[in-house]
C-alpha positions in Angstrom: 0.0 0.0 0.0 2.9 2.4 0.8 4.4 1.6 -2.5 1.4 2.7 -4.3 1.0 6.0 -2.4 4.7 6.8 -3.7 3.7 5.8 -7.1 0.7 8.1 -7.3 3.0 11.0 -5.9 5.4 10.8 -8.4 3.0 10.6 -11.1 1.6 13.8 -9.3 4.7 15.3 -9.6 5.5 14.4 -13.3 2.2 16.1 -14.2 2.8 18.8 -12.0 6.0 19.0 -13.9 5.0 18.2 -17.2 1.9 21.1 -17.0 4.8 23.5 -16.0 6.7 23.2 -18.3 4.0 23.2 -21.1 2.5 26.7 -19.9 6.0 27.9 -19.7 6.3 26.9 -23.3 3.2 27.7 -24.9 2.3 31.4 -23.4 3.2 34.2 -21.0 3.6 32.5 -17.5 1.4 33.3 -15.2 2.6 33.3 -11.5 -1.1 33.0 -10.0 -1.8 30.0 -12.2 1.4 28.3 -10.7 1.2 29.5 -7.0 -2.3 27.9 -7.2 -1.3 25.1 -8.4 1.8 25.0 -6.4 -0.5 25.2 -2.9 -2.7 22.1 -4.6 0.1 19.7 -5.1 1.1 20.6 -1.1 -1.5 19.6 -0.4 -1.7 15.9 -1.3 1.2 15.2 0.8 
C-alpha cells in the first residue's frame, strides 16, 4: 500500500512537472496560475 501511495505522488509530480513546463512553453507564464497550483500539489502530501 505504501508503495502505491509513492507511485501516485510521483505521477503527481510528473504532471505537475510536465503542465509547468508546457504553460512555460506555450504562453506568457502566469505566476497566480502556478502559486495555485503550487499550494494544490502541497497539499496531497
Amino acid at each position: 500500500m505504501k508503495q502505491k501511495n509513492k507511485i501516485n505522488a510521483m505521477i503527481a509530480v510528473i504532471l505537475l512537472v510536465s503542465g509547468i513546463y508546457y504553460t512555460v512553453s506555450s504562453s506568457s507564464f502566469n505566476i497566480e496560475f502556478f502559486r495555485t497550483t503550487f499550494e494544490s500539489i502541497l497539499g496531497i502530501f
